[in-house]
Jmol script that loads the backbone (N, CA, C; Angstrom):
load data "model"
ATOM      1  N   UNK A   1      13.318  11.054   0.929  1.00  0.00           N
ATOM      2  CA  UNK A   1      13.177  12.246   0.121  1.00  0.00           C
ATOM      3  C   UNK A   1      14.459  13.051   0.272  1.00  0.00           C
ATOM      4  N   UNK A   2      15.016  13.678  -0.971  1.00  0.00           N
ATOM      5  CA  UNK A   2      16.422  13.882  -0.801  1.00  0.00           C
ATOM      6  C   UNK A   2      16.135  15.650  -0.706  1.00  0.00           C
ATOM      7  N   UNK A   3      16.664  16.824  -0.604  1.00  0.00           N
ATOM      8  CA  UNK A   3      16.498  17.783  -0.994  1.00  0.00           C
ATOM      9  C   UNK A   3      18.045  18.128  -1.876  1.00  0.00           C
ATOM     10  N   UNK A   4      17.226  19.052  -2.948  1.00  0.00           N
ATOM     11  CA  UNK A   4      18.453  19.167  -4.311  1.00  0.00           C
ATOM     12  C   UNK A   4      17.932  20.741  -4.437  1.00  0.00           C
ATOM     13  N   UNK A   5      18.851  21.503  -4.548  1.00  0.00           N
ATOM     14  CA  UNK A   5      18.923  22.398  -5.298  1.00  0.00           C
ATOM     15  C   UNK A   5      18.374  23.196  -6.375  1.00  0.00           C
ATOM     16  N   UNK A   6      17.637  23.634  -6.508  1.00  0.00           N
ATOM     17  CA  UNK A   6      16.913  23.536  -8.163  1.00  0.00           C
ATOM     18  C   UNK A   6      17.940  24.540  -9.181  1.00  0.00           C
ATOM     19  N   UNK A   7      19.133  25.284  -9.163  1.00  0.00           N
ATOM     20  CA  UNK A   7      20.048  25.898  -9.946  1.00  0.00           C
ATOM     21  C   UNK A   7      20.993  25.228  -9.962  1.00  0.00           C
ATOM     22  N   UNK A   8      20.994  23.789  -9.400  1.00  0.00           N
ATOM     23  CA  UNK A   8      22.289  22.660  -9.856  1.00  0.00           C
ATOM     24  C   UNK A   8      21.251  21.839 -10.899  1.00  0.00           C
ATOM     25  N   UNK A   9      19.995  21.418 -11.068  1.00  0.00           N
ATOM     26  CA  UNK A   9      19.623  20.327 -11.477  1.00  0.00           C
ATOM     27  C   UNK A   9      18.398  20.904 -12.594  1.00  0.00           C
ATOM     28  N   UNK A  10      17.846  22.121 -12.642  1.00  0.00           N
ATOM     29  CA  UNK A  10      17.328  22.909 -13.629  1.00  0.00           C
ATOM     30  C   UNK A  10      17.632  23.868 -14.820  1.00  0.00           C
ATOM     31  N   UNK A  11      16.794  23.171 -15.735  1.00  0.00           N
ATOM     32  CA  UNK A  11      17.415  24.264 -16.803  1.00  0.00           C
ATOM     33  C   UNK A  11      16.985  25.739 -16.307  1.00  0.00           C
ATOM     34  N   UNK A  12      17.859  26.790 -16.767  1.00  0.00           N
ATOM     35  CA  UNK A  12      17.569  28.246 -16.386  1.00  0.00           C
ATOM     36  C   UNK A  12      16.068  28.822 -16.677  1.00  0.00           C
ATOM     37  N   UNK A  13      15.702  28.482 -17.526  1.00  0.00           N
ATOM     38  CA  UNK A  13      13.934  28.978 -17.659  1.00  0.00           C
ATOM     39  C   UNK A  13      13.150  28.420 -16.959  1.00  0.00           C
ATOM     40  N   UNK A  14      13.382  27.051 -16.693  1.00  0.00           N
ATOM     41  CA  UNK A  14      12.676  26.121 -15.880  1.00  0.00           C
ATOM     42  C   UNK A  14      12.389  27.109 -14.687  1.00  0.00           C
ATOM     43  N   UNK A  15      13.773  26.947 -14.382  1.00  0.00           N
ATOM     44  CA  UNK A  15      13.653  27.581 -12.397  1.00  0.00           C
ATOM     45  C   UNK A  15      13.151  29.237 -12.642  1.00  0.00           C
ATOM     46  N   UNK A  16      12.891  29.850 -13.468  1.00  0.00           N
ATOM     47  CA  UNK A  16      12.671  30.983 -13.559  1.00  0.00           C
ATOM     48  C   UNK A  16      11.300  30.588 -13.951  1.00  0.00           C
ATOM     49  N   UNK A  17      10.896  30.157 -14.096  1.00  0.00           N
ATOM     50  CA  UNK A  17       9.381  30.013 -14.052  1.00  0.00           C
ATOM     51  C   UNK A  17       8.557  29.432 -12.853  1.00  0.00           C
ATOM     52  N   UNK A  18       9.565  28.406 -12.424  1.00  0.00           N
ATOM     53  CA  UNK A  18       8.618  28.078 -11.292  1.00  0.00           C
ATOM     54  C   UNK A  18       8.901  29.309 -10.095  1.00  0.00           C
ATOM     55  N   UNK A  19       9.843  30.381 -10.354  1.00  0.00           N
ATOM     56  CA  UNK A  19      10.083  31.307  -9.209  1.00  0.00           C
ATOM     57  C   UNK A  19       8.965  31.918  -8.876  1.00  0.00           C
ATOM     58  N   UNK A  20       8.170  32.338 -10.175  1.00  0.00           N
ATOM     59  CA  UNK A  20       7.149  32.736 -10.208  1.00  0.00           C
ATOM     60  C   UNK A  20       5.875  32.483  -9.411  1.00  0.00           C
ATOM     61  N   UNK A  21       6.056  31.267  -8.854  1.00  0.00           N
ATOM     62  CA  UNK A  21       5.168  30.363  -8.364  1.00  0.00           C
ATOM     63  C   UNK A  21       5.659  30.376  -6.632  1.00  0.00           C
ATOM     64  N   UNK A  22       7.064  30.209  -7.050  1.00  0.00           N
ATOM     65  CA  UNK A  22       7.547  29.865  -5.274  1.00  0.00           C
ATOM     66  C   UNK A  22       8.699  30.344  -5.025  1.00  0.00           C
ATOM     67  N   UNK A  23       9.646  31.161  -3.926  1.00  0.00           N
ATOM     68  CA  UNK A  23      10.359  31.608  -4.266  1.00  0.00           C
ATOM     69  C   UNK A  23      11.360  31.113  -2.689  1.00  0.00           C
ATOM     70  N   UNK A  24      12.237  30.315  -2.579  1.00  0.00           N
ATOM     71  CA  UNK A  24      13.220  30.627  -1.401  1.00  0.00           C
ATOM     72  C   UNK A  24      12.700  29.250  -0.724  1.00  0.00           C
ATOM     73  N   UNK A  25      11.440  28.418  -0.599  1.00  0.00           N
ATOM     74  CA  UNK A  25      10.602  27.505   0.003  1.00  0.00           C
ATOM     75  C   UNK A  25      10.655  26.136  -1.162  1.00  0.00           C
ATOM     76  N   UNK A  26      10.727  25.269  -0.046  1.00  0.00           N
ATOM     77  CA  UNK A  26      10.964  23.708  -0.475  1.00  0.00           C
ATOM     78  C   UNK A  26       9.981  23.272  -1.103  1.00  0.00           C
ATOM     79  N   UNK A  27       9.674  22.872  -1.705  1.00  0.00           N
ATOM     80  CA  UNK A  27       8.419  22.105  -2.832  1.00  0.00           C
ATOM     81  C   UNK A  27       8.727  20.409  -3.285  1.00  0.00           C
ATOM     82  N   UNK A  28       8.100  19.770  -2.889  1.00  0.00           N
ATOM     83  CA  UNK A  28       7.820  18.447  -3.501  1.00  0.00           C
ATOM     84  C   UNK A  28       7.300  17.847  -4.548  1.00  0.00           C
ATOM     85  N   UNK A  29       8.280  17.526  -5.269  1.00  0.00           N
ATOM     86  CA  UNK A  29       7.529  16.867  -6.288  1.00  0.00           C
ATOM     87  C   UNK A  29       7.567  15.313  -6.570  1.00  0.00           C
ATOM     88  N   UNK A  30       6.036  14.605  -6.933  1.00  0.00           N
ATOM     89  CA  UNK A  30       5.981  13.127  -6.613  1.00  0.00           C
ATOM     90  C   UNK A  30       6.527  12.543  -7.659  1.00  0.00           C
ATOM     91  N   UNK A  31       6.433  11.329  -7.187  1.00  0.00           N
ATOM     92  CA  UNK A  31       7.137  10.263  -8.284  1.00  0.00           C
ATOM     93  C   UNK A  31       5.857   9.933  -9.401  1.00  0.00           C
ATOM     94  N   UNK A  32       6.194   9.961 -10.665  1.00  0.00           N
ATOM     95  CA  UNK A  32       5.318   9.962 -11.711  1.00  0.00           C
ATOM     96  C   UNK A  32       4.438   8.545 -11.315  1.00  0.00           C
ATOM     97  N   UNK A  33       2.623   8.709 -11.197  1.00  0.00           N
ATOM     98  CA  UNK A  33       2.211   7.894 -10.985  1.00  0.00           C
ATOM     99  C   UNK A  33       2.803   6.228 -11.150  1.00  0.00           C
ATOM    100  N   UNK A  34       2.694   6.106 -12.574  1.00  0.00           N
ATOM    101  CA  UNK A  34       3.329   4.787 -13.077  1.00  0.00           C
ATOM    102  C   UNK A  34       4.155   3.841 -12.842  1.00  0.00           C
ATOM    103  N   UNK A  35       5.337   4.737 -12.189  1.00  0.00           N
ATOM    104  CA  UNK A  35       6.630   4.510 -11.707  1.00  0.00           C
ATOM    105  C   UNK A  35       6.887   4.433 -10.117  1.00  0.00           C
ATOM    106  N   UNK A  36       5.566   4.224  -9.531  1.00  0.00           N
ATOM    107  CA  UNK A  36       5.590   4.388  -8.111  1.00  0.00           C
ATOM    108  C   UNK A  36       4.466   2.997  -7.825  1.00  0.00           C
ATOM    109  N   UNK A  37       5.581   1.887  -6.563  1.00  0.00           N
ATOM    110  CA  UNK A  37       5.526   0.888  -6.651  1.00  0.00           C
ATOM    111  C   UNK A  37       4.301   0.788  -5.586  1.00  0.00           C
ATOM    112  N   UNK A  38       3.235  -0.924  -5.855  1.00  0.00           N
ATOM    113  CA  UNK A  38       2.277  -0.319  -4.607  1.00  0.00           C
ATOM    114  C   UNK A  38       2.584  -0.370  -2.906  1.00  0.00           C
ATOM    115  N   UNK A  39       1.278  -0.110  -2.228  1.00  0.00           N
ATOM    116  CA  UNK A  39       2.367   0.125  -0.913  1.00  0.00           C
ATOM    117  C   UNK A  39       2.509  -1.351  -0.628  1.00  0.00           C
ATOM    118  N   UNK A  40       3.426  -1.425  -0.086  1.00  0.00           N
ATOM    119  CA  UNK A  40       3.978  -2.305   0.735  1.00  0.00           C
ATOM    120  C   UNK A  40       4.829  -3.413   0.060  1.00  0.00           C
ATOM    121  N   UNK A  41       5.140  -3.103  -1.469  1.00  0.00           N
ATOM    122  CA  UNK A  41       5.434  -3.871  -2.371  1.00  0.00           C
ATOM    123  C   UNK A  41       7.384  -4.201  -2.505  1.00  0.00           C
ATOM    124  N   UNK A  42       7.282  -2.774  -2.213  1.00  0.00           N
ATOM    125  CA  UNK A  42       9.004  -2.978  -1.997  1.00  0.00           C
ATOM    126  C   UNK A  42       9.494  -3.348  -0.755  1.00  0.00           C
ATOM    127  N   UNK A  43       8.938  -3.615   0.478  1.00  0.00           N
ATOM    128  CA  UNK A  43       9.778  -4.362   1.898  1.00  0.00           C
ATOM    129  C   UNK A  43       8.798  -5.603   2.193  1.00  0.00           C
ATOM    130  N   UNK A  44       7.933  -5.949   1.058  1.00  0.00           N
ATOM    131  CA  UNK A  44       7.189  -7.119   1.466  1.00  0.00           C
ATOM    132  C   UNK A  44       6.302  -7.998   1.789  1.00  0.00           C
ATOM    133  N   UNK A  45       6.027  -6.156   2.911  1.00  0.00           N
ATOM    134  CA  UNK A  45       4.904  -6.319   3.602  1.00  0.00           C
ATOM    135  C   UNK A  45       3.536  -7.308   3.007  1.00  0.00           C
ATOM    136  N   UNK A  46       3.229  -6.402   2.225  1.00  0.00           N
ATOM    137  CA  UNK A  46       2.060  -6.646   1.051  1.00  0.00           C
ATOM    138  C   UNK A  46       1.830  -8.000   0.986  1.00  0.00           C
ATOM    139  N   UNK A  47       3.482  -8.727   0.253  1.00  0.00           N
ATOM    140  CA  UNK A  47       3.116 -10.110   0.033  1.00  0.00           C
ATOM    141  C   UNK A  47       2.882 -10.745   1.740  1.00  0.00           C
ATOM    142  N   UNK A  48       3.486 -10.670   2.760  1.00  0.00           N
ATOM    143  CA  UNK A  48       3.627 -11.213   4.012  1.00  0.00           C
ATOM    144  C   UNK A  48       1.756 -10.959   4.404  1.00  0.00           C
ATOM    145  N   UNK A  49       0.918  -9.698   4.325  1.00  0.00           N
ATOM    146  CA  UNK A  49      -0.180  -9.869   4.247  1.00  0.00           C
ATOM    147  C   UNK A  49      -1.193 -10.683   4.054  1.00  0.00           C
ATOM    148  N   UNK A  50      -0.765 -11.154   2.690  1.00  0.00           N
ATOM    149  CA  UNK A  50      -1.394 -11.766   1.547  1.00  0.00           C
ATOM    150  C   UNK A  50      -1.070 -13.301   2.096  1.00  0.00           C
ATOM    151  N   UNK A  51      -0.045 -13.762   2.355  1.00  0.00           N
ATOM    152  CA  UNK A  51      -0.538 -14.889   3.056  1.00  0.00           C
ATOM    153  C   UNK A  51      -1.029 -15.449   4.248  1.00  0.00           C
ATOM    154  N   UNK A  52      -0.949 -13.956   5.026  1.00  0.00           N
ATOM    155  CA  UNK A  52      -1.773 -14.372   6.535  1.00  0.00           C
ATOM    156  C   UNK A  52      -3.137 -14.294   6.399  1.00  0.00           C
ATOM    157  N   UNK A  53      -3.668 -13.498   5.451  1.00  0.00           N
ATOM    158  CA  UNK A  53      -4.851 -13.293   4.772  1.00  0.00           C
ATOM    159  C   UNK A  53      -5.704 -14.506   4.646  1.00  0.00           C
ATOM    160  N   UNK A  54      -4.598 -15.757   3.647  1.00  0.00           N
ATOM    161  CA  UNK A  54      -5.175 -16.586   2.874  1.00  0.00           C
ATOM    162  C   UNK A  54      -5.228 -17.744   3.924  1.00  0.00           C
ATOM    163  N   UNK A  55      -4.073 -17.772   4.687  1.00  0.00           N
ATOM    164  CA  UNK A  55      -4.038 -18.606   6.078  1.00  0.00           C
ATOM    165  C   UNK A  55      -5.474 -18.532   6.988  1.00  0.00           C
ATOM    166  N   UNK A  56      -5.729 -17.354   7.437  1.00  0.00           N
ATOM    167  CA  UNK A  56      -6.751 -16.962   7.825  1.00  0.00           C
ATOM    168  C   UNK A  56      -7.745 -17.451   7.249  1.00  0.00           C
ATOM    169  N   UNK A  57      -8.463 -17.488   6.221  1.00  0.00           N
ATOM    170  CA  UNK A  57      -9.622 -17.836   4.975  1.00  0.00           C
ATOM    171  C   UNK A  57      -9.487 -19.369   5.272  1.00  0.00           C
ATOM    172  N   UNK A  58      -8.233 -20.056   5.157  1.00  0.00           N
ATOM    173  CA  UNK A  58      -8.000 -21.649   4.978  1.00  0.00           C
ATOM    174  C   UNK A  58      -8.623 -22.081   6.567  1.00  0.00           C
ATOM    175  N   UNK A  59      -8.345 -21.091   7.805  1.00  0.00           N
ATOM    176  CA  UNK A  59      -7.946 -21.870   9.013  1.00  0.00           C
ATOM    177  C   UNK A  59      -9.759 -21.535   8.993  1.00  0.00           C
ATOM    178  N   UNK A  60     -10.498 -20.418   8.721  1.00  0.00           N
ATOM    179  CA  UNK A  60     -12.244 -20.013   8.632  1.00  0.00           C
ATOM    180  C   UNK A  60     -12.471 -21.565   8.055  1.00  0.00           C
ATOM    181  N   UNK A  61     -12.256 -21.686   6.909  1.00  0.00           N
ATOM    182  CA  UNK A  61     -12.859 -23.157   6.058  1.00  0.00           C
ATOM    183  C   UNK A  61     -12.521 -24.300   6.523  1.00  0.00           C
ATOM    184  N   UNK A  62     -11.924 -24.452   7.037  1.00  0.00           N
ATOM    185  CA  UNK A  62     -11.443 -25.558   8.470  1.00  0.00           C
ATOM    186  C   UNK A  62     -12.331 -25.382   9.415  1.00  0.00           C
ATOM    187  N   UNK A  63     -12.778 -24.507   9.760  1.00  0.00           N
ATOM    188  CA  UNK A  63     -13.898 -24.653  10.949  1.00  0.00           C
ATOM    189  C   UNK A  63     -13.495 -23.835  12.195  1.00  0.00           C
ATOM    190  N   UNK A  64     -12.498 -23.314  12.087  1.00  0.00           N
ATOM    191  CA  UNK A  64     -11.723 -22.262  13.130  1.00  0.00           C
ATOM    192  C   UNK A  64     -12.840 -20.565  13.139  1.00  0.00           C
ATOM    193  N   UNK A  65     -13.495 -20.622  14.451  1.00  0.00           N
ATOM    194  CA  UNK A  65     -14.506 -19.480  14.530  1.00  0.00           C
ATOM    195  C   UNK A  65     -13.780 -17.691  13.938  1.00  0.00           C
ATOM    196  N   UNK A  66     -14.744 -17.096  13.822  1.00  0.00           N
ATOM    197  CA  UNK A  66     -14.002 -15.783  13.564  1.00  0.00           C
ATOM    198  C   UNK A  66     -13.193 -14.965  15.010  1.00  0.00           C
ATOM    199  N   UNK A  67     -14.010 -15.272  16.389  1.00  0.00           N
ATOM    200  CA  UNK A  67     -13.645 -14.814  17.636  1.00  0.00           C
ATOM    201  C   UNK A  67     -11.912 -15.283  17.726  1.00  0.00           C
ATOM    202  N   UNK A  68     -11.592 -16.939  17.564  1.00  0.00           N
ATOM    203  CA  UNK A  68     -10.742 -17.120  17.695  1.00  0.00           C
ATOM    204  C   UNK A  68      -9.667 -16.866  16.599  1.00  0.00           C
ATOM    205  N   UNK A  69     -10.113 -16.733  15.715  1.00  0.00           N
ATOM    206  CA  UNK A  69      -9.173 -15.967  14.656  1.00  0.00           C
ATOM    207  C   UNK A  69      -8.433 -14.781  15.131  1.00  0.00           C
ATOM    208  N   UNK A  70      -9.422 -13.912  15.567  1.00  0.00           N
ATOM    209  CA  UNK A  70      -9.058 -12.700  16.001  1.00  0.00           C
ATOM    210  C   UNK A  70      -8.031 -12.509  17.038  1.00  0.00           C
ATOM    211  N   UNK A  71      -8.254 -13.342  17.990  1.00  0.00           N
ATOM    212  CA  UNK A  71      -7.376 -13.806  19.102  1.00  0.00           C
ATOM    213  C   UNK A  71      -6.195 -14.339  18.444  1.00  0.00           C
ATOM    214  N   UNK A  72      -6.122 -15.060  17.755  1.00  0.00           N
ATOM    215  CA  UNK A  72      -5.035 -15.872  17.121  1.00  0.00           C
ATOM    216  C   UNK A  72      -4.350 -14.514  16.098  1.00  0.00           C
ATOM    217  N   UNK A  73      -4.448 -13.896  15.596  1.00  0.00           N
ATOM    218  CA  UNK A  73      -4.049 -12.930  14.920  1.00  0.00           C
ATOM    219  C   UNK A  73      -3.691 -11.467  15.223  1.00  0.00           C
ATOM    220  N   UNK A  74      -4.148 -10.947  16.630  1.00  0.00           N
ATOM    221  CA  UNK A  74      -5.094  -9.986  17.237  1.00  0.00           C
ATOM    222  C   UNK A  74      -5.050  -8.987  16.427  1.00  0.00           C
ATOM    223  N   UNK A  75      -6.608  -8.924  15.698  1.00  0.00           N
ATOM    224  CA  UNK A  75      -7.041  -8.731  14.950  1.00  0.00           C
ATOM    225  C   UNK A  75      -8.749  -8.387  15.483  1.00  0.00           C
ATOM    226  N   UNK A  76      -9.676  -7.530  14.984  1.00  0.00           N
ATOM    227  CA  UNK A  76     -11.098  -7.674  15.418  1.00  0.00           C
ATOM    228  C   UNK A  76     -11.856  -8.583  14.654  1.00  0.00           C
ATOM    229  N   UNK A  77     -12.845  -8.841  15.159  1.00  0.00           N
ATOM    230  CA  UNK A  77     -13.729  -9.408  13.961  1.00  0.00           C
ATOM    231  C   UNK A  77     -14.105  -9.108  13.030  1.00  0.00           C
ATOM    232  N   UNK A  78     -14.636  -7.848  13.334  1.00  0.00           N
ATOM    233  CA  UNK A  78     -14.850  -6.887  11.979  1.00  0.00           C
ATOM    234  C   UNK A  78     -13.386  -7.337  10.682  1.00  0.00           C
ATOM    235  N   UNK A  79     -12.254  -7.203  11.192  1.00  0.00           N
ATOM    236  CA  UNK A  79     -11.138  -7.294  10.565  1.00  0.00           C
ATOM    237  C   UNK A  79     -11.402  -8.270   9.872  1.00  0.00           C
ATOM    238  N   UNK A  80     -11.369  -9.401  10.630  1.00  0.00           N
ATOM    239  CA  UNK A  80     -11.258 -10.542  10.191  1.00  0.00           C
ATOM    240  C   UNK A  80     -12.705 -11.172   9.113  1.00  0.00           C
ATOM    241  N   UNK A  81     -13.648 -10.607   9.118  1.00  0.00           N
ATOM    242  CA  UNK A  81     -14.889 -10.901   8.862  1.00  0.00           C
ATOM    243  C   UNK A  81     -14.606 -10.426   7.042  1.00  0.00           C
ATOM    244  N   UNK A  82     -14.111  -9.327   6.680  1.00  0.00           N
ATOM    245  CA  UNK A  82     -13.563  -8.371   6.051  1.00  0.00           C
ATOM    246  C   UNK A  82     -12.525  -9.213   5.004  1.00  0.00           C
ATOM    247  N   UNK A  83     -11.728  -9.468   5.685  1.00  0.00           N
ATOM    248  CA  UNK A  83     -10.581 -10.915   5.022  1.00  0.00           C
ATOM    249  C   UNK A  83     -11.182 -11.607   4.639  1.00  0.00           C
ATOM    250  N   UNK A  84     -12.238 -12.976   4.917  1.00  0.00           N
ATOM    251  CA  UNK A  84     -12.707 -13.345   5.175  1.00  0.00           C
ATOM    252  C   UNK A  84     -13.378 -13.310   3.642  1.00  0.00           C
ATOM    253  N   UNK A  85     -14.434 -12.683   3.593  1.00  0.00           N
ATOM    254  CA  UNK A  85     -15.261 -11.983   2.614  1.00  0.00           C
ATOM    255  C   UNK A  85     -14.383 -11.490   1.827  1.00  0.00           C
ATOM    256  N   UNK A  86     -12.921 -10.768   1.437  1.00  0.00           N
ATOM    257  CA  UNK A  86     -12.312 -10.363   0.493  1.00  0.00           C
ATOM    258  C   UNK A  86     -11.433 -12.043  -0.166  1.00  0.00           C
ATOM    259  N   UNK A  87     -11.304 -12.620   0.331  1.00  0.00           N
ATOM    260  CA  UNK A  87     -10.264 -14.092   0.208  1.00  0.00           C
ATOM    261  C   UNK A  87     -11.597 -14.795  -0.295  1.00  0.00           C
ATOM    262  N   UNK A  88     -12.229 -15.075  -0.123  1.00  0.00           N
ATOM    263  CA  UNK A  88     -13.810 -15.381  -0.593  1.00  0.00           C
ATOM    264  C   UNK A  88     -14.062 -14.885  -2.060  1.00  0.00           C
ATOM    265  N   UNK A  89     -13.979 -13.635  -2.471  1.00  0.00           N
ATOM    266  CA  UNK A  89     -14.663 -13.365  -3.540  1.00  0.00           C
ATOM    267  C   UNK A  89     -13.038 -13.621  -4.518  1.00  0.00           C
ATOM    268  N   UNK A  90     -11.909 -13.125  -4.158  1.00  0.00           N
ATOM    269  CA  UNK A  90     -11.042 -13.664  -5.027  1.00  0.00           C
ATOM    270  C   UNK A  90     -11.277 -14.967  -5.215  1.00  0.00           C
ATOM    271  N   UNK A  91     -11.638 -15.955  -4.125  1.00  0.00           N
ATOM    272  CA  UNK A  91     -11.523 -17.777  -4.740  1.00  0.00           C
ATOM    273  C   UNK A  91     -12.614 -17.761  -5.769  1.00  0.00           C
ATOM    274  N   UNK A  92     -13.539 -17.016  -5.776  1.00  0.00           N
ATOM    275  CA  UNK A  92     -14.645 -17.093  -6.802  1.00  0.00           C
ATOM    276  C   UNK A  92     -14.181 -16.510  -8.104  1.00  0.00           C
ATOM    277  N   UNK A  93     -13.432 -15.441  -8.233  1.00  0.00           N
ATOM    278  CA  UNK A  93     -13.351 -14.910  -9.453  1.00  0.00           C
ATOM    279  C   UNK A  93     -11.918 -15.989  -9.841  1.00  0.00           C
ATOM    280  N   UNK A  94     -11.058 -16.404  -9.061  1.00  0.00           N
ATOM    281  CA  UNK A  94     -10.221 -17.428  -9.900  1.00  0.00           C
ATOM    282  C   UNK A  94     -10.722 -18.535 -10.219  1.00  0.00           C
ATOM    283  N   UNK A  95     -11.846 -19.036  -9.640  1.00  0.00           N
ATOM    284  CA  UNK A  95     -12.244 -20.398 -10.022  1.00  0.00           C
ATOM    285  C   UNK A  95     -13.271 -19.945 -11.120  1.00  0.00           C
ATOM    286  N   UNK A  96     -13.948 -18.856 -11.032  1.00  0.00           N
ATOM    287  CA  UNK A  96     -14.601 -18.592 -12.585  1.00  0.00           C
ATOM    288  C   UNK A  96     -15.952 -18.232 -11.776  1.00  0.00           C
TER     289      UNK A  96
END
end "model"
wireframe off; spacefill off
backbone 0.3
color backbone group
């Protein structure tokens, strides 16, 4: 988050209107819904998730318990139970 000026980068009515509102104090304003990427989408994460996720689901359908999942991941069961059941209902809605 950068901080800018608002009498270098506003038109003159602009900033005279929002003075009205705020005067001398920093204010944030977000990035327009649309244009704001989801989390974890820009360093990766997200996708790196998404296949420990599906790893996880493959190593369950293999016969690998949820306890040792958890261990293998450290992760809870609950967690893993959760994956599990979410990697599950996606294979259903892609296969139809």
């Amino acid at each position: 988050m950068n901080y800018r000026n608002g009498k270098e980068i506003l038109p003159a009515r602009l900033l005279e209107e929002l003075q009205k509102y705020i005067e001398g104090e920093i204010i944030y304003i977000p990035i327009k819904s649309e244009s704001r990427a989801a989390w974890g989408a820009m360093n990766g994460t997200r996708g790196q998730l998404d296949v420990r996720n599906r790893e996880i689901y493959r190593l369950y359908k293999s016969g690998t318990g949820v306890y040792e999942l958890g261990d293998m991941y450290s992760l809870s069961e609950d967690s893993i139970r959760k994956i599990i059941v979410k990697q599950n209902q996606q294979c259903v809605r892609a296969n139809g």
